[in-house]
CHARMM-style PDB file with segment names, atoms N, HN, CA, C and O in Angstrom:
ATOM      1  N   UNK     1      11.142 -11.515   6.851  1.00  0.00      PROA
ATOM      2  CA  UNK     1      10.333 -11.670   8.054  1.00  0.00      PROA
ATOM      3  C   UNK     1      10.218 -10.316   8.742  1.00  0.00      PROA
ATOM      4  O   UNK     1      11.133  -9.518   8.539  1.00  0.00      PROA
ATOM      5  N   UNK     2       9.134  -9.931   9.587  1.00  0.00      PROA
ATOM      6  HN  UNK     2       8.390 -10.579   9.752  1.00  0.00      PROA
ATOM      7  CA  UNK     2       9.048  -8.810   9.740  1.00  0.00      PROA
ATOM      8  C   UNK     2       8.952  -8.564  11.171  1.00  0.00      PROA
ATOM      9  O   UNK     2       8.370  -9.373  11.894  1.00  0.00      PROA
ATOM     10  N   UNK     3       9.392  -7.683  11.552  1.00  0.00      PROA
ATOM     11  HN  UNK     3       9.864  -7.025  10.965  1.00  0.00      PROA
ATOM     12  CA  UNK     3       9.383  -7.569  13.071  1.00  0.00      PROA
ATOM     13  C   UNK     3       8.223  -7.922  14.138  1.00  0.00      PROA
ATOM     14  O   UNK     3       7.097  -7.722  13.683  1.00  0.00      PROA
ATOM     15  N   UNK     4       8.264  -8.391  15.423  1.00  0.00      PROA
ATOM     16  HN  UNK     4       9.178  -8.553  15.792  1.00  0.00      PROA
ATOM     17  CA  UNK     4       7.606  -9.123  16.320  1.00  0.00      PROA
ATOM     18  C   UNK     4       6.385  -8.134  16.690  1.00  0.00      PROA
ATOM     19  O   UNK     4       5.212  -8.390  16.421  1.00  0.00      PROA
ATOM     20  N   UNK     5       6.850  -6.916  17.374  1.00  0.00      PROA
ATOM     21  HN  UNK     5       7.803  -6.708  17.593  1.00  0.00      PROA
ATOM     22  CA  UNK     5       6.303  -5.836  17.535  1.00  0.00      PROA
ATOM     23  C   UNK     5       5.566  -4.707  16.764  1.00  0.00      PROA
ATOM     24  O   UNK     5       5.076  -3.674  17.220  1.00  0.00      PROA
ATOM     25  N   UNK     6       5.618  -5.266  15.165  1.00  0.00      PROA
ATOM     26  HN  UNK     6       6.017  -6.105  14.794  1.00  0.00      PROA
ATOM     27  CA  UNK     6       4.627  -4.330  14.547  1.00  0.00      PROA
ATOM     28  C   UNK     6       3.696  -5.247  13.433  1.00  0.00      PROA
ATOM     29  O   UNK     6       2.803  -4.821  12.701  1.00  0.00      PROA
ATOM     30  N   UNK     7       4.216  -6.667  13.558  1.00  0.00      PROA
ATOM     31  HN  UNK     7       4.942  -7.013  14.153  1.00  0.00      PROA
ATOM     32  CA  UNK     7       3.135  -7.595  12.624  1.00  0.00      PROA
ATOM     33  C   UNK     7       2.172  -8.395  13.963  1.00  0.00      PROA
ATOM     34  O   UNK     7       2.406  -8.680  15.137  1.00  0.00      PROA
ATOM     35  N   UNK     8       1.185  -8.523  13.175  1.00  0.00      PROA
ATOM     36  HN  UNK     8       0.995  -8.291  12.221  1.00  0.00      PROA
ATOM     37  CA  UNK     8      -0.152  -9.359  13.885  1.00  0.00      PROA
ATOM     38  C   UNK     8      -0.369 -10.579  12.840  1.00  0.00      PROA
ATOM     39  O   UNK     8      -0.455 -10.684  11.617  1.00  0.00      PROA
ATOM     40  N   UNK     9      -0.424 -11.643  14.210  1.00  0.00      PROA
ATOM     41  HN  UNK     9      -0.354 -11.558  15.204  1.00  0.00      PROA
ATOM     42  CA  UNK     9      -1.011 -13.054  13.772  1.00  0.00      PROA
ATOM     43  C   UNK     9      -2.353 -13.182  13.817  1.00  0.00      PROA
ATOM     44  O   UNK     9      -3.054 -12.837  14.768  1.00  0.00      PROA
ATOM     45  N   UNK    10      -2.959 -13.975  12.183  1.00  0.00      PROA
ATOM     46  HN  UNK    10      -2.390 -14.256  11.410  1.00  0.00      PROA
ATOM     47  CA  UNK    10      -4.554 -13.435  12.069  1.00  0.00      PROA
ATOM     48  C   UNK    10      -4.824 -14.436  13.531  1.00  0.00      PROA
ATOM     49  O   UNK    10      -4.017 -15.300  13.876  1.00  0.00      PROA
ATOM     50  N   UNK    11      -5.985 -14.158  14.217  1.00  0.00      PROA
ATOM     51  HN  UNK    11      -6.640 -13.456  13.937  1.00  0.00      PROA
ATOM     52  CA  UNK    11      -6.459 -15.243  15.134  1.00  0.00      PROA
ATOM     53  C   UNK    11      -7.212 -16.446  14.726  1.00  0.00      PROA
ATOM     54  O   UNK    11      -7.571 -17.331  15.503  1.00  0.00      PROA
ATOM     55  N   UNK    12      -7.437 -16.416  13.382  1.00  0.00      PROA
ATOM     56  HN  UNK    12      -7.144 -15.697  12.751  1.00  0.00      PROA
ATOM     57  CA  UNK    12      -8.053 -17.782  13.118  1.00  0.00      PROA
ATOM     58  C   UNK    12      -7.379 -18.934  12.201  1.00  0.00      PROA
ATOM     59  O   UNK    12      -7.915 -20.009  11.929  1.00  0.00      PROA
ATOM     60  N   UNK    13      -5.737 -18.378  11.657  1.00  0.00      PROA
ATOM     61  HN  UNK    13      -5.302 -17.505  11.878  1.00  0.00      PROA
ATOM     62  CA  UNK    13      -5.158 -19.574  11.173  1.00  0.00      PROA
ATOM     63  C   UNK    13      -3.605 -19.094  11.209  1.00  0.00      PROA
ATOM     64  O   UNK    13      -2.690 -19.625  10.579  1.00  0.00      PROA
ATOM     65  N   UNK    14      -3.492 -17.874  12.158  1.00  0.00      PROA
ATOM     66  HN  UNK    14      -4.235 -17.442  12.670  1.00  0.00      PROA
ATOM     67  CA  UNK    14      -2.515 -17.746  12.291  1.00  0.00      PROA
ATOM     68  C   UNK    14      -1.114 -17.352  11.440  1.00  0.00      PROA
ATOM     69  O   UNK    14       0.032 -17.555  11.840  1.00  0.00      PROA
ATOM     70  N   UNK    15      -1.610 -16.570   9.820  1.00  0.00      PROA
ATOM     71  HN  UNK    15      -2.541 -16.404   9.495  1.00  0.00      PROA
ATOM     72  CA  UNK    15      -0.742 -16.164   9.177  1.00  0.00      PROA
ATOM     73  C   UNK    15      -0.606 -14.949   9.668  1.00  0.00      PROA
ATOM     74  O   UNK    15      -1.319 -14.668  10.632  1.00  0.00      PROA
ATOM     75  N   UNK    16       0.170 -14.101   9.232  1.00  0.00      PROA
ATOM     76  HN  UNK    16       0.749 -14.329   8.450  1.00  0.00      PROA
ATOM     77  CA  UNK    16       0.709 -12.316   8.782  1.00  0.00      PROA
ATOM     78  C   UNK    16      -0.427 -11.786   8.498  1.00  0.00      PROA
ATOM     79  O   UNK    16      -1.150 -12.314   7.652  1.00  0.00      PROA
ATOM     80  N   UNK    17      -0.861 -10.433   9.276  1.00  0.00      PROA
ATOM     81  HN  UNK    17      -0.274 -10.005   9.963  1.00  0.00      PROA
ATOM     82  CA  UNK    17      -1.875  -9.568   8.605  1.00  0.00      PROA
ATOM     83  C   UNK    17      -1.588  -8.718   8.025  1.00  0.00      PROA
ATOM     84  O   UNK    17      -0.726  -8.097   8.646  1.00  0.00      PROA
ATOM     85  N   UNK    18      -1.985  -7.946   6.445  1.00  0.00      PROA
ATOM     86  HN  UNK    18      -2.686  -8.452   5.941  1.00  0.00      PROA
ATOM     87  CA  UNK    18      -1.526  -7.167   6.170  1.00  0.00      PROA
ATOM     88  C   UNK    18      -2.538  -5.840   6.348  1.00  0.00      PROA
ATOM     89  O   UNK    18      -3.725  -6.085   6.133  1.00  0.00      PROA
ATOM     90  N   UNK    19      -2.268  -4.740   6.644  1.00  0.00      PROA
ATOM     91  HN  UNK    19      -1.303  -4.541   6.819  1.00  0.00      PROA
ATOM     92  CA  UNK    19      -2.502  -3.574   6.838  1.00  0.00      PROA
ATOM     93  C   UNK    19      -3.289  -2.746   5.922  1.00  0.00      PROA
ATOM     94  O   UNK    19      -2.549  -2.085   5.194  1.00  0.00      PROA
ATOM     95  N   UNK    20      -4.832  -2.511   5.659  1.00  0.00      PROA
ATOM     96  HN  UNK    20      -5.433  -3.048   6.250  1.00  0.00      PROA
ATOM     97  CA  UNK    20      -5.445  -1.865   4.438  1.00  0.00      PROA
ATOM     98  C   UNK    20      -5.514  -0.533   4.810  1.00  0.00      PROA
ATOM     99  O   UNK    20      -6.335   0.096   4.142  1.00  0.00      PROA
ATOM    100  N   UNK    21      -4.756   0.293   5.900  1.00  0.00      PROA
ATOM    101  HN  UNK    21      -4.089  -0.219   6.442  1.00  0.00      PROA
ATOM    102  CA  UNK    21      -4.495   1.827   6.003  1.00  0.00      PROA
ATOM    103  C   UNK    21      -5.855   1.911   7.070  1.00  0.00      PROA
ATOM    104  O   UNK    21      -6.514   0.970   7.511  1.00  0.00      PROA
ATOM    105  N   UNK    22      -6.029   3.424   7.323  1.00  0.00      PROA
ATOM    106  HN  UNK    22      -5.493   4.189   6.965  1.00  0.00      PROA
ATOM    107  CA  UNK    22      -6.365   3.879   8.445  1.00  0.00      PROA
ATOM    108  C   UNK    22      -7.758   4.329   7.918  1.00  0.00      PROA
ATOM    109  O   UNK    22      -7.581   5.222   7.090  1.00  0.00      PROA
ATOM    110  N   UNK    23      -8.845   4.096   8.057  1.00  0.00      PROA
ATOM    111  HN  UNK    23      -8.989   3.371   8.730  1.00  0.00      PROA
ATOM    112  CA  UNK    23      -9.998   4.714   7.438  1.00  0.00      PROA
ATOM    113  C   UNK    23     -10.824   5.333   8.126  1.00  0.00      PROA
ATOM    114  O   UNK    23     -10.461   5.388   9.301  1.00  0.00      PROA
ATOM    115  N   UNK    24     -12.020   5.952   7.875  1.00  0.00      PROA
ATOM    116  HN  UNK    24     -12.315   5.907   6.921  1.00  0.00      PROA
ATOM    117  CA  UNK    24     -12.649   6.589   9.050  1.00  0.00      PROA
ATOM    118  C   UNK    24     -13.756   6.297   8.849  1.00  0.00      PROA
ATOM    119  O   UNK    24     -14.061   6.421   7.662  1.00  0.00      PROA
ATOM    120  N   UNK    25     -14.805   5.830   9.708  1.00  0.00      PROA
ATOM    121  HN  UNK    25     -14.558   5.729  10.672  1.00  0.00      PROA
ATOM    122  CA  UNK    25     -16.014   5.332   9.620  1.00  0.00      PROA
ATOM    123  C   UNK    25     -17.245   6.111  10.703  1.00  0.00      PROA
ATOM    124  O   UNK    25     -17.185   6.088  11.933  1.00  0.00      PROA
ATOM    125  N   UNK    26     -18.223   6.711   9.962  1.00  0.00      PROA
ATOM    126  HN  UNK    26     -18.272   6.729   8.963  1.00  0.00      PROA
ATOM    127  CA  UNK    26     -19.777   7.297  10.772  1.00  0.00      PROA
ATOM    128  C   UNK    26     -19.937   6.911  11.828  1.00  0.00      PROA
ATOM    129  O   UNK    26     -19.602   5.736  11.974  1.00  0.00      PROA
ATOM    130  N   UNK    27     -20.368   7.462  12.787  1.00  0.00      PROA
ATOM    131  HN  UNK    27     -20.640   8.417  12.668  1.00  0.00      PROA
ATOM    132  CA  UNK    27     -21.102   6.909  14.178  1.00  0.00      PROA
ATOM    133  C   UNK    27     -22.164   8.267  14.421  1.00  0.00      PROA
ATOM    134  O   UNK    27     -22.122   9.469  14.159  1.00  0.00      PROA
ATOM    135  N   UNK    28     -22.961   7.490  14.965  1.00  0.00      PROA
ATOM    136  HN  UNK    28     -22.996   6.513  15.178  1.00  0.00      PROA
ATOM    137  CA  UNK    28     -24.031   8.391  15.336  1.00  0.00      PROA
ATOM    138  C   UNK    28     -25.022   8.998  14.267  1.00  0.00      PROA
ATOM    139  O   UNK    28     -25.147   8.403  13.196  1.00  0.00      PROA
ATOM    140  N   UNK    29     -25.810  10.283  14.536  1.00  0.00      PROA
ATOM    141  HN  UNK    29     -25.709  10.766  15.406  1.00  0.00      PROA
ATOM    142  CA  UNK    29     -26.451  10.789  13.718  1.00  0.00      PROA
ATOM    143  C   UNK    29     -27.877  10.038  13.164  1.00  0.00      PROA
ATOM    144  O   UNK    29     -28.569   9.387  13.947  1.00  0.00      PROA
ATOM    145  N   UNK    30     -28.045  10.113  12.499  1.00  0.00      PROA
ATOM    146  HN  UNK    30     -27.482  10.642  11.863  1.00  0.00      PROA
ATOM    147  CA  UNK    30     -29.869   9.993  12.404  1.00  0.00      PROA
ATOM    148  C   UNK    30     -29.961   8.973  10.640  1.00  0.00      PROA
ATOM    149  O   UNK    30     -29.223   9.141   9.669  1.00  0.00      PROA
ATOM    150  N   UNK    31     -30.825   8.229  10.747  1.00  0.00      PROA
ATOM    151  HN  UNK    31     -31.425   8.093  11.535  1.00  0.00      PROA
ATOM    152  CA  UNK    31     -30.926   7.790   9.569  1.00  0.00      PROA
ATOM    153  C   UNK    31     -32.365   7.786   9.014  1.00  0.00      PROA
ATOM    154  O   UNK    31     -33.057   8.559   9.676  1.00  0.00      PROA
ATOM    155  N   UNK    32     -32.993   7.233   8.110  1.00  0.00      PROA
ATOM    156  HN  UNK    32     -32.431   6.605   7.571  1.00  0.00      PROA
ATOM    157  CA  UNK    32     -34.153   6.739   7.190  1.00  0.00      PROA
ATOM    158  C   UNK    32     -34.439   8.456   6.988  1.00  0.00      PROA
ATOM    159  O   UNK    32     -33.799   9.450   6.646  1.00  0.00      PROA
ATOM    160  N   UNK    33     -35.818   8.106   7.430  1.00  0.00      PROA
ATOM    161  HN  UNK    33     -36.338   7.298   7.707  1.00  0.00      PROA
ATOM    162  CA  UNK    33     -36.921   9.352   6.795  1.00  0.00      PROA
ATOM    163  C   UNK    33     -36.294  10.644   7.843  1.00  0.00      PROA
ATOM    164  O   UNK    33     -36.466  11.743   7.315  1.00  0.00      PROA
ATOM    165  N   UNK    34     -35.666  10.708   9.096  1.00  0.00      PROA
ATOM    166  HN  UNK    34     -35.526   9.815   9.525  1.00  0.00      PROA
ATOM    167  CA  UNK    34     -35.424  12.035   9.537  1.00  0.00      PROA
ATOM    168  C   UNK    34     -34.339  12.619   8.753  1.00  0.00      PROA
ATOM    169  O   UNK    34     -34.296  13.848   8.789  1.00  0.00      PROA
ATOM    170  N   UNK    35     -33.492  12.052   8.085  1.00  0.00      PROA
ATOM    171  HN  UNK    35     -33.526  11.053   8.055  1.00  0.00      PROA
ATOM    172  CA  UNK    35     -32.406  12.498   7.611  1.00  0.00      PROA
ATOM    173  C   UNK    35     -33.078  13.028   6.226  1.00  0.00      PROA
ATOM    174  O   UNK    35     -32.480  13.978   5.719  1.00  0.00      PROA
ATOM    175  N   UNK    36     -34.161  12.586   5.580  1.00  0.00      PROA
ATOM    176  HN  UNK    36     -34.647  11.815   5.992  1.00  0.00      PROA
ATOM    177  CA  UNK    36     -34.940  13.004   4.384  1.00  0.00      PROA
ATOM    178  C   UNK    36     -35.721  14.299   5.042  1.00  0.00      PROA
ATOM    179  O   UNK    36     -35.993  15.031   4.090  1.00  0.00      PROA
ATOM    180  N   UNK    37     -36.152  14.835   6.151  1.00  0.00      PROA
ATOM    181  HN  UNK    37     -35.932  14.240   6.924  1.00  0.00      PROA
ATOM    182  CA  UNK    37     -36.741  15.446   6.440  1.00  0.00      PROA
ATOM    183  C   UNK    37     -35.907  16.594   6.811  1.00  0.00      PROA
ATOM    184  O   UNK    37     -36.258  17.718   6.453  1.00  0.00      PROA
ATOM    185  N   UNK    38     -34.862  16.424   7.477  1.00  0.00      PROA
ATOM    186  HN  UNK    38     -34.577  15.511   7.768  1.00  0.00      PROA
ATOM    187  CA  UNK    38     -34.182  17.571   8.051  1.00  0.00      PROA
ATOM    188  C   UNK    38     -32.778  17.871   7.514  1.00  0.00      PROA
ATOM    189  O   UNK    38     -32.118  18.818   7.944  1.00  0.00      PROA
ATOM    190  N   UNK    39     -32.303  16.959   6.475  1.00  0.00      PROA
ATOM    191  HN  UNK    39     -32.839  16.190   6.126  1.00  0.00      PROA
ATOM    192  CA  UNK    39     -31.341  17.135   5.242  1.00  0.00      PROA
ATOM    193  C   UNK    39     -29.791  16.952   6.718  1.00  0.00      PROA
ATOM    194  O   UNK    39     -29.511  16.037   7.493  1.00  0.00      PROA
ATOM    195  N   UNK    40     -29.088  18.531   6.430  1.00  0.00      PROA
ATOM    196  HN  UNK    40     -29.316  19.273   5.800  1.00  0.00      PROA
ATOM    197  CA  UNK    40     -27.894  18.282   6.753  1.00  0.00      PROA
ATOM    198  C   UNK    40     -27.578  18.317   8.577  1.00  0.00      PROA
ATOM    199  O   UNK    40     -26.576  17.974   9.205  1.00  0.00      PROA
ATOM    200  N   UNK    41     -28.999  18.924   9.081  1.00  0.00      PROA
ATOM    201  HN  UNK    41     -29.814  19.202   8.571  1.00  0.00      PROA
ATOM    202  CA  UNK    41     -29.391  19.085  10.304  1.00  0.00      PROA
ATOM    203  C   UNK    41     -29.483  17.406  10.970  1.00  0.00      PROA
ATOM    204  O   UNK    41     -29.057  17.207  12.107  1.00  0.00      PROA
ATOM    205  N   UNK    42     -29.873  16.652  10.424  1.00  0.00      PROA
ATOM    206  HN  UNK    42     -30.219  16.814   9.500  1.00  0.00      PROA
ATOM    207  CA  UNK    42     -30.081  15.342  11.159  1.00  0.00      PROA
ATOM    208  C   UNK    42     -28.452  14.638  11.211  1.00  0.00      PROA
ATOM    209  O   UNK    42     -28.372  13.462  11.568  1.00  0.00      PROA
ATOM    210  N   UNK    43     -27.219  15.369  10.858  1.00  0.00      PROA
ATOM    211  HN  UNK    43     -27.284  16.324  10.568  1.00  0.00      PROA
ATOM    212  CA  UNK    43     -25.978  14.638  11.092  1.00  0.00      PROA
ATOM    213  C   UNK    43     -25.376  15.495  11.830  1.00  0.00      PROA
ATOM    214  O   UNK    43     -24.156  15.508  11.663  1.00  0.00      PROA
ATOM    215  N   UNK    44     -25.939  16.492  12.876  1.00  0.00      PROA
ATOM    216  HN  UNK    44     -26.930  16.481  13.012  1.00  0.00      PROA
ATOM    217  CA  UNK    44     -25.360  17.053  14.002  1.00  0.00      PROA
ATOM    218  C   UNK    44     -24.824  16.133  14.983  1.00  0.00      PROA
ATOM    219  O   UNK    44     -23.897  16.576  15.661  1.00  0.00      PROA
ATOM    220  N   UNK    45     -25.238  14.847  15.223  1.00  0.00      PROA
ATOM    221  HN  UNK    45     -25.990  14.487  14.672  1.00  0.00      PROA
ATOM    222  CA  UNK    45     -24.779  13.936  16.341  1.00  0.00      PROA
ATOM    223  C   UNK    45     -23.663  12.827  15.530  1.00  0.00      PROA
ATOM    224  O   UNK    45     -23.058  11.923  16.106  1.00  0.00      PROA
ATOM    225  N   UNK    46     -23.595  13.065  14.451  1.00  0.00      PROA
ATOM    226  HN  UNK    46     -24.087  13.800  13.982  1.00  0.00      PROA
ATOM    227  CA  UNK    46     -22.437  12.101  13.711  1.00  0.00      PROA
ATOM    228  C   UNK    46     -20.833  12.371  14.093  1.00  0.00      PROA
ATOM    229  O   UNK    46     -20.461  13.526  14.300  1.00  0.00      PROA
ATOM    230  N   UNK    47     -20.086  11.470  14.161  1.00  0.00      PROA
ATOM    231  HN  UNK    47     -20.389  10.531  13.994  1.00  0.00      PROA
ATOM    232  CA  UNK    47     -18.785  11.618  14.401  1.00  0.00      PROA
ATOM    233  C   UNK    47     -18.380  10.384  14.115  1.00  0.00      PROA
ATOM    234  O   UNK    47     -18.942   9.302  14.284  1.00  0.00      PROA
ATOM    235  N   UNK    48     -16.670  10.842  13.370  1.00  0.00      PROA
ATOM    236  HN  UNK    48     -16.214  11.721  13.233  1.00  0.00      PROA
ATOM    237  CA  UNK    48     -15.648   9.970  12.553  1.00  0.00      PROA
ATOM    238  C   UNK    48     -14.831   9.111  13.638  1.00  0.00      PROA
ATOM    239  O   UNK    48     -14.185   9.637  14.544  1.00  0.00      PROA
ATOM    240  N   UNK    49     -14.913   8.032  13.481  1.00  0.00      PROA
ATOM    241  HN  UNK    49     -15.437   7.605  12.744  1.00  0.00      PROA
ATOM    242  CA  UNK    49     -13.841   7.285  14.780  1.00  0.00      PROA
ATOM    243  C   UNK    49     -12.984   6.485  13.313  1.00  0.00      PROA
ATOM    244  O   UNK    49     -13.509   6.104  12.267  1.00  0.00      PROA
ATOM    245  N   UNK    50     -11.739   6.432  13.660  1.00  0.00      PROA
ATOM    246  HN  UNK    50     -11.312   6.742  14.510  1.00  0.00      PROA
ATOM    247  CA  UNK    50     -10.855   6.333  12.758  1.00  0.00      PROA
ATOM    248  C   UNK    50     -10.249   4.882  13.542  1.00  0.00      PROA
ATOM    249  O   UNK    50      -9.764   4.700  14.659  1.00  0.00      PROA
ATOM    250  N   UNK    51     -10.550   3.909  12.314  1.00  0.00      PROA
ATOM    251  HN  UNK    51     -10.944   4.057  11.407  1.00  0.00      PROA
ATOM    252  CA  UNK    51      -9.736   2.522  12.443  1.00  0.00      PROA
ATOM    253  C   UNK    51      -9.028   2.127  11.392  1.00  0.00      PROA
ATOM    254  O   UNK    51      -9.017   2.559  10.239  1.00  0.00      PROA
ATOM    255  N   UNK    52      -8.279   1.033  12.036  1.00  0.00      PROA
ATOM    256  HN  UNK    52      -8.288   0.682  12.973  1.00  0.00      PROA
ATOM    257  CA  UNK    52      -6.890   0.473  11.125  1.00  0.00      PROA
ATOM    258  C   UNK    52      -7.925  -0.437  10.783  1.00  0.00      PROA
ATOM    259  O   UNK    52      -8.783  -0.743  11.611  1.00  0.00      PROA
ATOM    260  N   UNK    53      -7.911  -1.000   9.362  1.00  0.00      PROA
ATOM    261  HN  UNK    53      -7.214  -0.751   8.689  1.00  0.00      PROA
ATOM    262  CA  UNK    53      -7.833  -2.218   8.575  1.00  0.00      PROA
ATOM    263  C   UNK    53      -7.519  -2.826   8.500  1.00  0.00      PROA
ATOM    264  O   UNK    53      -6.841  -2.730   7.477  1.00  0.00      PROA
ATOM    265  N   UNK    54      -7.369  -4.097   9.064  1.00  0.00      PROA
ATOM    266  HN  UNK    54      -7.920  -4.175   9.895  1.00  0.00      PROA
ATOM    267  CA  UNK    54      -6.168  -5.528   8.482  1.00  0.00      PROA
ATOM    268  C   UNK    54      -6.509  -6.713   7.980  1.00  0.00      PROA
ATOM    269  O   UNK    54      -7.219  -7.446   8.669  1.00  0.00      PROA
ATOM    270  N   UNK    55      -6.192  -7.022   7.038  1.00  0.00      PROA
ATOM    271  HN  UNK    55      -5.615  -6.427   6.479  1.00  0.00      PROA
ATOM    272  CA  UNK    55      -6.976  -8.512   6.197  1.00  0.00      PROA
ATOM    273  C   UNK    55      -5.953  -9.604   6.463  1.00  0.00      PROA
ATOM    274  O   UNK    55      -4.776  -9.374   6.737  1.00  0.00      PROA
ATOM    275  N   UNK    56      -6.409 -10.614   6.377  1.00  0.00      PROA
ATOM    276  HN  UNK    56      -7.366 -10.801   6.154  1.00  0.00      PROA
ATOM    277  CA  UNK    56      -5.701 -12.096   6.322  1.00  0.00      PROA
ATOM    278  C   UNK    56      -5.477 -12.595   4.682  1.00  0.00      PROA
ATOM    279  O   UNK    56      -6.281 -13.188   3.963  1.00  0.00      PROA
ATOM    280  N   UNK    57      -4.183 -12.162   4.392  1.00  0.00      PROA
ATOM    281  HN  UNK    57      -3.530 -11.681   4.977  1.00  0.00      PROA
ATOM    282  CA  UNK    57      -4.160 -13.053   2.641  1.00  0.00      PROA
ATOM    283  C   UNK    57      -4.148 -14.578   2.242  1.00  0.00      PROA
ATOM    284  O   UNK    57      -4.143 -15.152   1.154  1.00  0.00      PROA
ATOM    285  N   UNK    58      -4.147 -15.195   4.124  1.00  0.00      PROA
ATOM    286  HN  UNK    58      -4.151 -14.728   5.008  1.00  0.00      PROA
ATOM    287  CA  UNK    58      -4.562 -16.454   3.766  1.00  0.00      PROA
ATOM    288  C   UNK    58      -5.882 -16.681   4.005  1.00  0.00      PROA
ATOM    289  O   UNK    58      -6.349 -17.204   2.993  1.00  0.00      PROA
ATOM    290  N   UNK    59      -6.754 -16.540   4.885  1.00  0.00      PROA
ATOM    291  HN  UNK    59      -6.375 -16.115   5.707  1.00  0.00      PROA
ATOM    292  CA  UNK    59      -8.167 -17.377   4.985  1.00  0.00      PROA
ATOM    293  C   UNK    59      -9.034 -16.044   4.951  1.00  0.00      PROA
ATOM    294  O   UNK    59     -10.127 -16.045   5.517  1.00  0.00      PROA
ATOM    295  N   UNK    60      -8.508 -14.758   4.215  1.00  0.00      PROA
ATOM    296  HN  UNK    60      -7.620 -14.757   3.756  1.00  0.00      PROA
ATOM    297  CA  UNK    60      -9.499 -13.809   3.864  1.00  0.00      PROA
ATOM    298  C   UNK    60     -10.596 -12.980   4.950  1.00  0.00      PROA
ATOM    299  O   UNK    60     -11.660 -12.413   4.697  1.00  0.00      PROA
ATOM    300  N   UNK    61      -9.841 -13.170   6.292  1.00  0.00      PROA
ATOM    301  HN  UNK    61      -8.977 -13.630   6.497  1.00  0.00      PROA
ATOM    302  CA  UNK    61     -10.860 -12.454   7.353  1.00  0.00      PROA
ATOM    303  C   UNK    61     -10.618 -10.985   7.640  1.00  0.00      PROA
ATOM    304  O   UNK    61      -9.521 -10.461   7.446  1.00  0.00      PROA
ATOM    305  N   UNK    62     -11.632 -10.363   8.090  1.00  0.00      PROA
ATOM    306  HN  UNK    62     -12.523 -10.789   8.248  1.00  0.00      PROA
ATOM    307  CA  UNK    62     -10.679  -8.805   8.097  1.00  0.00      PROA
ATOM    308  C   UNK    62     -11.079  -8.158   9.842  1.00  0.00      PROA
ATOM    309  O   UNK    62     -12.043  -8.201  10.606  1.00  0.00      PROA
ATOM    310  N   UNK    63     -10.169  -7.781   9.839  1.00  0.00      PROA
ATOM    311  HN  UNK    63      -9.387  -7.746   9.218  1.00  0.00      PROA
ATOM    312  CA  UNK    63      -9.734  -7.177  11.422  1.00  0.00      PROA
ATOM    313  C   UNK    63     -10.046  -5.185  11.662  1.00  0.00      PROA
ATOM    314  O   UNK    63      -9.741  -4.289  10.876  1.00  0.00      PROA
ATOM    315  N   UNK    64     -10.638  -5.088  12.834  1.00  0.00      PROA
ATOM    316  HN  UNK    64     -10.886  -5.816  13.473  1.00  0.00      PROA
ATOM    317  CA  UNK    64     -10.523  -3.275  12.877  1.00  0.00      PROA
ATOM    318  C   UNK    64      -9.790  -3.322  14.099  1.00  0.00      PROA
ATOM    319  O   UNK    64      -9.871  -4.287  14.859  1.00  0.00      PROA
ATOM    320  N   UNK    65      -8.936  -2.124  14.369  1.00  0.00      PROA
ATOM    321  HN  UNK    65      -8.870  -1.340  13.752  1.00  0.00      PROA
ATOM    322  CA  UNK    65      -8.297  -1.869  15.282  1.00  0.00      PROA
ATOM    323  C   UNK    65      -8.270  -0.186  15.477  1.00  0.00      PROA
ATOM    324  O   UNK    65      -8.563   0.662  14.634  1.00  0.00      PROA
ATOM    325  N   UNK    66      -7.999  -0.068  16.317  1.00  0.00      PROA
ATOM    326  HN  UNK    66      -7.762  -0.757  17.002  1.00  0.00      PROA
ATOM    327  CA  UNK    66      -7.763   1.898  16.819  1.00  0.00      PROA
ATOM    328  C   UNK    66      -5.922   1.455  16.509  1.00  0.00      PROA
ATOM    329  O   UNK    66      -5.060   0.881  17.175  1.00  0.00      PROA
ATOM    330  N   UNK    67      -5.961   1.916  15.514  1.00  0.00      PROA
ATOM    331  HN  UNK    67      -6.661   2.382  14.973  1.00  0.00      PROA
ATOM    332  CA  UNK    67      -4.837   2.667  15.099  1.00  0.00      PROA
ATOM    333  C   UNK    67      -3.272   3.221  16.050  1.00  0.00      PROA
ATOM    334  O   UNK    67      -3.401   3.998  16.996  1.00  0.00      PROA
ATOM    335  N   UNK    68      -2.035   2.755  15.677  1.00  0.00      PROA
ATOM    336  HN  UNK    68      -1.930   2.124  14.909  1.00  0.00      PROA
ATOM    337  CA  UNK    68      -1.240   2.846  17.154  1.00  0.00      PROA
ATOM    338  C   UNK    68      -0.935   4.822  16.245  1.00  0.00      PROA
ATOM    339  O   UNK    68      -1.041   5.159  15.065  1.00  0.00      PROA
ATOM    340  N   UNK    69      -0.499   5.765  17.689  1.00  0.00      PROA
ATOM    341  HN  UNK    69      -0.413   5.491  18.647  1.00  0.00      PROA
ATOM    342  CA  UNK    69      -0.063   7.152  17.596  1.00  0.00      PROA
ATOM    343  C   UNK    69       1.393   6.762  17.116  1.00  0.00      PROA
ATOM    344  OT1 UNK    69       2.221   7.642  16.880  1.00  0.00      PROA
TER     345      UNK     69
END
């Protein structure tokens, strides 16, 4: 059993979540035809916001979170 303070109960059936690591996902920046037009210039406004992963191994739902320091 694993400690109170660092496991999460899924919210929809209430098992153990397990943890798929810390990933980093796009925000911002430009998409379709400007990004064809202006190549590496149209991802000047892009930036990485970095979330935790967590899946449910019982009813298969998946969770994002900001990551604890």
């Amino acid at each position: 059993m694993t400690d109170a303070a660092t496991s999460l109960s899924c919210l929809r059936c209430e098992s153990e979540m397990q943890s798929g690591g810390v990933h980093e996902f796009r925000t911002g920046g430009t998409t379709g035809g400007w990004k064809l037009l202006f190549g590496e210039w149209a991802e000047l406004g892009e930036d990485l916001l970095k979330l935790e992963v967590l899946g449910c191994q019982s009813c298969g739902y998946v969770e994002l979170r900001v990551p604890r320091k």
